[in-house]
C-alpha positions as protocol buffer text, in pm:
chain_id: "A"
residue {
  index: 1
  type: UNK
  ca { x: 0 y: 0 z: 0 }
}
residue {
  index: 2
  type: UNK
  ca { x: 95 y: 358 z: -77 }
}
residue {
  index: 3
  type: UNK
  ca { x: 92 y: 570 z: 215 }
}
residue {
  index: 4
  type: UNK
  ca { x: -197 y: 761 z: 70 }
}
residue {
  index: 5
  type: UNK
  ca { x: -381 y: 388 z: 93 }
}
residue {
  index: 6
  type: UNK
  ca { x: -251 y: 292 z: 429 }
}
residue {
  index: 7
  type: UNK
  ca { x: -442 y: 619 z: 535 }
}
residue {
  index: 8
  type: UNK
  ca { x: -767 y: 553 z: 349 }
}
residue {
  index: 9
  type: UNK
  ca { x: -737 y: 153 z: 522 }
}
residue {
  index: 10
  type: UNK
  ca { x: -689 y: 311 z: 862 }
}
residue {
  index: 11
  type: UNK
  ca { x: -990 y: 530 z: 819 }
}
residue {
  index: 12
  type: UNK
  ca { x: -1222 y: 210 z: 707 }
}
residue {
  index: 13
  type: UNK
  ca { x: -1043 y: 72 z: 1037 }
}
residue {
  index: 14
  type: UNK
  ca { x: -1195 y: 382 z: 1243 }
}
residue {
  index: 15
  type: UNK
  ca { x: -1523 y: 283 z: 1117 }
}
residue {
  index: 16
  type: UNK
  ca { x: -1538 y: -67 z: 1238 }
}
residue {
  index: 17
  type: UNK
  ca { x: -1380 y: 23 z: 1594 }
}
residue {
  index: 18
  type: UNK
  ca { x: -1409 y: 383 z: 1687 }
}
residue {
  index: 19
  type: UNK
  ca { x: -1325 y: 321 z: 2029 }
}
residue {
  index: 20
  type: UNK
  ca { x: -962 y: 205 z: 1945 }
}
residue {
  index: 21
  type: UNK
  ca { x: -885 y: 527 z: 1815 }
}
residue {
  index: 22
  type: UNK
  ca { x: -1107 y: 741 z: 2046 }
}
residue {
  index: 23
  type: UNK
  ca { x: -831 y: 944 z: 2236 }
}
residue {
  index: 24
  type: UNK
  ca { x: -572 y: 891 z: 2013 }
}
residue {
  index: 25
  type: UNK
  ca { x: -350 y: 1260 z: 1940 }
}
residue {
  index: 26
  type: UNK
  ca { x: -266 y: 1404 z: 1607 }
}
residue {
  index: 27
  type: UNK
  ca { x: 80 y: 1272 z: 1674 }
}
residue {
  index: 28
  type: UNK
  ca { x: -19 y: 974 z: 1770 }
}
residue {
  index: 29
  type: UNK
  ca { x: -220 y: 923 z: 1473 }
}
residue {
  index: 30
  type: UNK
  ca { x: 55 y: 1056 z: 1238 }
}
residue {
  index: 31
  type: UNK
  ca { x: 275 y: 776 z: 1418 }
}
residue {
  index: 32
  type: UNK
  ca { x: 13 y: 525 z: 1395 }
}
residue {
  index: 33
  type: UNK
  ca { x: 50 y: 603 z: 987 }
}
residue {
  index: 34
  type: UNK
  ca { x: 373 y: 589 z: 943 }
}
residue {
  index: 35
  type: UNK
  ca { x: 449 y: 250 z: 1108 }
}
residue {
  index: 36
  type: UNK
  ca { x: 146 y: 117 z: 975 }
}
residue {
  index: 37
  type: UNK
  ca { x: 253 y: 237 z: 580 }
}
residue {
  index: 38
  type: UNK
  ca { x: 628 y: 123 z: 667 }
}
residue {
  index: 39
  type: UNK
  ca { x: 443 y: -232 z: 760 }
}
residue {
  index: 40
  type: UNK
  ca { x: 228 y: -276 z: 466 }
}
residue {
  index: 41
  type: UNK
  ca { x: 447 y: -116 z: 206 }
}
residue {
  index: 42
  type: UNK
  ca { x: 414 y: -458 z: 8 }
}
residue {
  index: 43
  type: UNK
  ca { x: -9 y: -575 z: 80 }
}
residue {
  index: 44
  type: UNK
  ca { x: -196 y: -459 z: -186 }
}
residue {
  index: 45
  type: UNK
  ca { x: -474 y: -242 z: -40 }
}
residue {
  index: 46
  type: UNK
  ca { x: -731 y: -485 z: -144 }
}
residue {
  index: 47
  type: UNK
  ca { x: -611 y: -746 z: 43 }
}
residue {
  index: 48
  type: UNK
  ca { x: -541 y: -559 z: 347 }
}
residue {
  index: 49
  type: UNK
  ca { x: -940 y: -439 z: 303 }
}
residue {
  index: 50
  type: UNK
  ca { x: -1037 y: -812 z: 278 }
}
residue {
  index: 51
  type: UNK
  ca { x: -841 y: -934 z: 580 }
}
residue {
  index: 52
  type: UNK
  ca { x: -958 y: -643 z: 782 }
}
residue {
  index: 53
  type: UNK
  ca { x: -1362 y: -749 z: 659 }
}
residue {
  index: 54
  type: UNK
  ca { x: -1278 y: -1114 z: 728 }
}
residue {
  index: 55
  type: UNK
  ca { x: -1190 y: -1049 z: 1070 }
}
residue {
  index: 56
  type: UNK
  ca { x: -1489 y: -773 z: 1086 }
}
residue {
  index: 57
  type: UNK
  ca { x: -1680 y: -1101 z: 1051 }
}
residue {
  index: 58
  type: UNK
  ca { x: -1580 y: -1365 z: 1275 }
}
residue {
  index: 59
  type: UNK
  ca { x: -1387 y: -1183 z: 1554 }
}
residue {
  index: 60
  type: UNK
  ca { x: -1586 y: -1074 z: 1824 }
}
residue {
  index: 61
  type: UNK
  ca { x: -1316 y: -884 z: 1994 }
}
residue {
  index: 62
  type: UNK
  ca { x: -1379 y: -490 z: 2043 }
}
residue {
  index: 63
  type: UNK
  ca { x: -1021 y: -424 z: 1934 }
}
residue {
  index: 64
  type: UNK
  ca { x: -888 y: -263 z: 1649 }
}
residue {
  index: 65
  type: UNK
  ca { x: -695 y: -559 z: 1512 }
}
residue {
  index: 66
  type: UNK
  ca { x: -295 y: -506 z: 1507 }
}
residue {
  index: 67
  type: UNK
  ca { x: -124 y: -509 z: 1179 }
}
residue {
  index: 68
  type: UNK
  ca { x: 17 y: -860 z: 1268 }
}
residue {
  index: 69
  type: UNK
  ca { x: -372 y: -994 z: 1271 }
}
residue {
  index: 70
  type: UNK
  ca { x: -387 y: -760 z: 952 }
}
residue {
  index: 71
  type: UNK
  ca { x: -58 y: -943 z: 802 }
}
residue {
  index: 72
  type: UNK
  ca { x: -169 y: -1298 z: 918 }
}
residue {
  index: 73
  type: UNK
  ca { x: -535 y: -1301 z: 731 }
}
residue {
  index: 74
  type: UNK
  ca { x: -330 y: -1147 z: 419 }
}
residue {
  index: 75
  type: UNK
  ca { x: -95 y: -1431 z: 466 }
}
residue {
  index: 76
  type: UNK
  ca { x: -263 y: -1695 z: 479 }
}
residue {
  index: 77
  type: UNK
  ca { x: -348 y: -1908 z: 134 }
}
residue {
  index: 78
  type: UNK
  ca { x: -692 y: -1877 z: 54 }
}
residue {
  index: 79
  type: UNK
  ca { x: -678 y: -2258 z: -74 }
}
residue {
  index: 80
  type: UNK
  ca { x: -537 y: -2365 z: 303 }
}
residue {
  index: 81
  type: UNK
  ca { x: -727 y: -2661 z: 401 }
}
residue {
  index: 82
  type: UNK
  ca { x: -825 y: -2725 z: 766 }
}
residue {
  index: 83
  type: UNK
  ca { x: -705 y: -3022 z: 931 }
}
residue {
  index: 84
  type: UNK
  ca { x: -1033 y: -3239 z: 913 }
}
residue {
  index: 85
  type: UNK
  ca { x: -1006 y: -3207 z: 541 }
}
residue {
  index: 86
  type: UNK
  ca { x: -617 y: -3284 z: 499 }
}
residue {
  index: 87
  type: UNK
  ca { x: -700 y: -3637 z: 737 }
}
residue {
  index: 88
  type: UNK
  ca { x: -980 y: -3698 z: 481 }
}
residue {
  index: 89
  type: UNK
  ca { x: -754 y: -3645 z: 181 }
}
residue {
  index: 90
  type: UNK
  ca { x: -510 y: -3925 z: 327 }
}
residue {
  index: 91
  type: UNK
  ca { x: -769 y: -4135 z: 427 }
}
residue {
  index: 92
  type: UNK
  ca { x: -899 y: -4107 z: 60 }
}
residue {
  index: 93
  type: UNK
  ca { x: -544 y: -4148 z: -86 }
}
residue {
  index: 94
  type: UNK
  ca { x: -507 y: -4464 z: 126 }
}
residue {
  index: 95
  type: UNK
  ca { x: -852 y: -4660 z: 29 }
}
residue {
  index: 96
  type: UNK
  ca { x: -653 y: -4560 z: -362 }
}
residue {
  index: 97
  type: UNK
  ca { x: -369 y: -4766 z: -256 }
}
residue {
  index: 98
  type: UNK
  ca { x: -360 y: -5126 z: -458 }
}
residue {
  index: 99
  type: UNK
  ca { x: -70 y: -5292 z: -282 }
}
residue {
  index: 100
  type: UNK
  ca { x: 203 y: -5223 z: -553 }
}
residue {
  index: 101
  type: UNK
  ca { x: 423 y: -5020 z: -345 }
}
residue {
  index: 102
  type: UNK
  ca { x: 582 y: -4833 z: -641 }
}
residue {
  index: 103
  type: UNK
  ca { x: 223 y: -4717 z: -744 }
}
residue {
  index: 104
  type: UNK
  ca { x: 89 y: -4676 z: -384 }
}
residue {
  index: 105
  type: UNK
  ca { x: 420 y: -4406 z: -339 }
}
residue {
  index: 106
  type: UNK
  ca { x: 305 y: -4204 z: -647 }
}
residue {
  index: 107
  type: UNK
  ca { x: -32 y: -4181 z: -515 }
}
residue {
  index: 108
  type: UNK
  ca { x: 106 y: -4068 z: -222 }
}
residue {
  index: 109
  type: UNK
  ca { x: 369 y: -3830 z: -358 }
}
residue {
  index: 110
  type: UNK
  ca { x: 45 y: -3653 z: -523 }
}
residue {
  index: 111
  type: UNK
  ca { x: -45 y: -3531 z: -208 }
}
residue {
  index: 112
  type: UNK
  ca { x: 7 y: -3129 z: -138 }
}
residue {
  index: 113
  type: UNK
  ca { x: 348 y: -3093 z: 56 }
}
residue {
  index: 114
  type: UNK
  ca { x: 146 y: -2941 z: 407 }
}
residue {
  index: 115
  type: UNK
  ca { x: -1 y: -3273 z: 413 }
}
residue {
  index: 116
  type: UNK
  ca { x: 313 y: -3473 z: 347 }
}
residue {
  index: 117
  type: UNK
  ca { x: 503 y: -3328 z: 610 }
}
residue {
  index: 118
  type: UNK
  ca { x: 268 y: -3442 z: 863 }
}
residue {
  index: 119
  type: UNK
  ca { x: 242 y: -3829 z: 768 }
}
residue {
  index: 120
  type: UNK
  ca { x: 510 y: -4069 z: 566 }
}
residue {
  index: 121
  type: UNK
  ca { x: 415 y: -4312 z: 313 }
}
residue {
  index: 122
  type: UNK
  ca { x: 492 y: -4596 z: 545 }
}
residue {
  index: 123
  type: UNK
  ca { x: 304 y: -4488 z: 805 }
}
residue {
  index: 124
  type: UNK
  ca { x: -12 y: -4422 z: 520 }
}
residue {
  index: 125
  type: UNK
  ca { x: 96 y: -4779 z: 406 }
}
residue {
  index: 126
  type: UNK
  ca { x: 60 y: -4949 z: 727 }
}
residue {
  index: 127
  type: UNK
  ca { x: -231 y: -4735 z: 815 }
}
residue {
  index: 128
  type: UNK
  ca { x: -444 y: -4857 z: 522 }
}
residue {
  index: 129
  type: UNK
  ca { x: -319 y: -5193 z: 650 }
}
residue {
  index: 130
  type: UNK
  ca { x: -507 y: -5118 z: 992 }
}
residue {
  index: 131
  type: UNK
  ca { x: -828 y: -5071 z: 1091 }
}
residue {
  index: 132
  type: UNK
  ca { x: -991 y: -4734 z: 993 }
}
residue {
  index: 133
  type: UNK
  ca { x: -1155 y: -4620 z: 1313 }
}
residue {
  index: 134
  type: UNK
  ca { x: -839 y: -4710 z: 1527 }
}
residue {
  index: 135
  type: UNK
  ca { x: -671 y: -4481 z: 1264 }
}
residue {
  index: 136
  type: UNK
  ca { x: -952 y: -4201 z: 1352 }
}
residue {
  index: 137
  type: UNK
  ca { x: -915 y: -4245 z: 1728 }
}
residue {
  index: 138
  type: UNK
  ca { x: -520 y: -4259 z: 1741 }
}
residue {
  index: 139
  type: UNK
  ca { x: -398 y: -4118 z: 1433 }
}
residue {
  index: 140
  type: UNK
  ca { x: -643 y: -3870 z: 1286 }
}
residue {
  index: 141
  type: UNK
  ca { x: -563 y: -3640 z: 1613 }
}
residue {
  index: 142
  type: UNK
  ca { x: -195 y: -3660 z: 1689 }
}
residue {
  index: 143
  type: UNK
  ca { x: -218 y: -3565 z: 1286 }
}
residue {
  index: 144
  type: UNK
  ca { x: -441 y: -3322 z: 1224 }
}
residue {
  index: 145
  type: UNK
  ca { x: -240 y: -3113 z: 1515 }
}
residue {
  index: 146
  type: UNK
  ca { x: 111 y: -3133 z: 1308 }
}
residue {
  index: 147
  type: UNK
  ca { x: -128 y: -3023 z: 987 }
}
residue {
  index: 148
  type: UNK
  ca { x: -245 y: -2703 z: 1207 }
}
residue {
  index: 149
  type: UNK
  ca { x: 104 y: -2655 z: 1316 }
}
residue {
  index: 150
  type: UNK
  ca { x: 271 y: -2691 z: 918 }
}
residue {
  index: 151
  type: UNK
  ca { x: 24 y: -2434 z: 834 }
}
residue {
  index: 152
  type: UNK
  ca { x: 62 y: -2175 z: 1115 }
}
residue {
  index: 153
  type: UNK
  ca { x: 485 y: -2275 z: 1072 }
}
residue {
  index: 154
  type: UNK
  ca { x: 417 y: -2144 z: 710 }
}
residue {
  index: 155
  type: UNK
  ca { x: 219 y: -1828 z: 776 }
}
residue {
  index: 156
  type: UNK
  ca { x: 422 y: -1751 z: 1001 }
}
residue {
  index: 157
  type: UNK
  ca { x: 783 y: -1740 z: 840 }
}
residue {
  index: 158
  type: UNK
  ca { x: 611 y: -1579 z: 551 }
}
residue {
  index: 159
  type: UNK
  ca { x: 522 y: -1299 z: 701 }
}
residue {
  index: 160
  type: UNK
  ca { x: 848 y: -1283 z: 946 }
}
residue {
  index: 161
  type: UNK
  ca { x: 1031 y: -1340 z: 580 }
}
residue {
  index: 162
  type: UNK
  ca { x: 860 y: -1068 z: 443 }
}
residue {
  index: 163
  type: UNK
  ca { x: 743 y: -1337 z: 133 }
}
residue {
  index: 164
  type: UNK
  ca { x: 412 y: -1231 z: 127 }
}
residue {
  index: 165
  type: UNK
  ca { x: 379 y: -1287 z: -264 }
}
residue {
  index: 166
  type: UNK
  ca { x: 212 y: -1031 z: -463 }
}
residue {
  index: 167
  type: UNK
  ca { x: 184 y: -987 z: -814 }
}
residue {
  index: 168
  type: UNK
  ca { x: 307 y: -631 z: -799 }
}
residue {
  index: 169
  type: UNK
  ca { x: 544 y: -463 z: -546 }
}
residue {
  index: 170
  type: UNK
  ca { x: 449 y: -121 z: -506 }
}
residue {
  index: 171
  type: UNK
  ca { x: 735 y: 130 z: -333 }
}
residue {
  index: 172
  type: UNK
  ca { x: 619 y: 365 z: -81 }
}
residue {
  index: 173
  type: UNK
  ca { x: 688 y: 751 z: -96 }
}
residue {
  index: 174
  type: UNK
  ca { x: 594 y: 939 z: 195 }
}
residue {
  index: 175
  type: UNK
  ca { x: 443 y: 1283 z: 155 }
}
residue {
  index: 176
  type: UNK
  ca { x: 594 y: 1541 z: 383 }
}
């Protein structure tokens, strides 16, 4: 975001929570710019508008959110899938698996890399060997937490990476 945008962004974040900015001093507010255009010098203002209406939504806080809660919603892939889903996308992969190990591993090498950093293809391979609802009760949770723990690993070195990819880079220029 230009700085021009950052200002517009922080106004539409006075609207949702007035009383986060209720005593706040012209300095403080000029302050309050600055770090937050120096922050989001690469977000797009679009998605910083749709992170900030996301968590308009579902967060029932009173607080202005922080650019961090800002930077994590703009961070995070849109296609992320939650943990429930990933288990059912092994689970699906492993009922695929016709007991040619060769074939079985390029089934399994198909799944996205979040997921495959959570589970091996031995353990899928003995899994499918196993019963499926001791594989819910003992597997499904101790996996579905390393799947929630990949994802928030990912968010969060791209934000502390400063990776956030963007089709366009804009440079900031502050006006005096």
């Amino acid at each position: 975001m230009t700085y021009e945008e950052t200002k517009q962004f922080l106004s539409a974040m006075r609207v949702y929570y007035p009383q986060s900015f209720i005593h706040t001093s012209p300095e403080d507010s000029k302050m309050l710019l600055d770090t937050w255009a120096s922050a989001m010098a690469n977000v797009p203002l679009e998605a910083a508008k749709n992170a900030l209406k996301e968590i308009v939504m579902t967060d029932e806080r009173e607080f202005a959110p922080n650019i961090a809660m800002i930077m994590r919603r703009v961070a995070k892939p849109s296609e992320t899938m939650s943990g429930e889903e990933a288990w059912l996308l092994v689970r699906k992969t492993m009922r695929n698996y016709d007991w040619i190990r060769e074939t079985d591993m390029k089934l399994f090498n198909k799944l996205p890399d979040s997921v495959k950093k959570c589970i091996t293809f031995d353990e899928t391979y003995n899994m499918a060997q196993s019963n499926p609802a001791d594989n819910d009760m003992y597997v499904k949770p101790r996996f579905i937490k390393a799947f929630n723990q990949v994802v928030e690993n990912t968010i969060s070195e791209t934000i502390t990476n400063n990776q956030i990819a963007f089709t366009e880079k804009k440079s900031i220029t502050y006006e005096k």
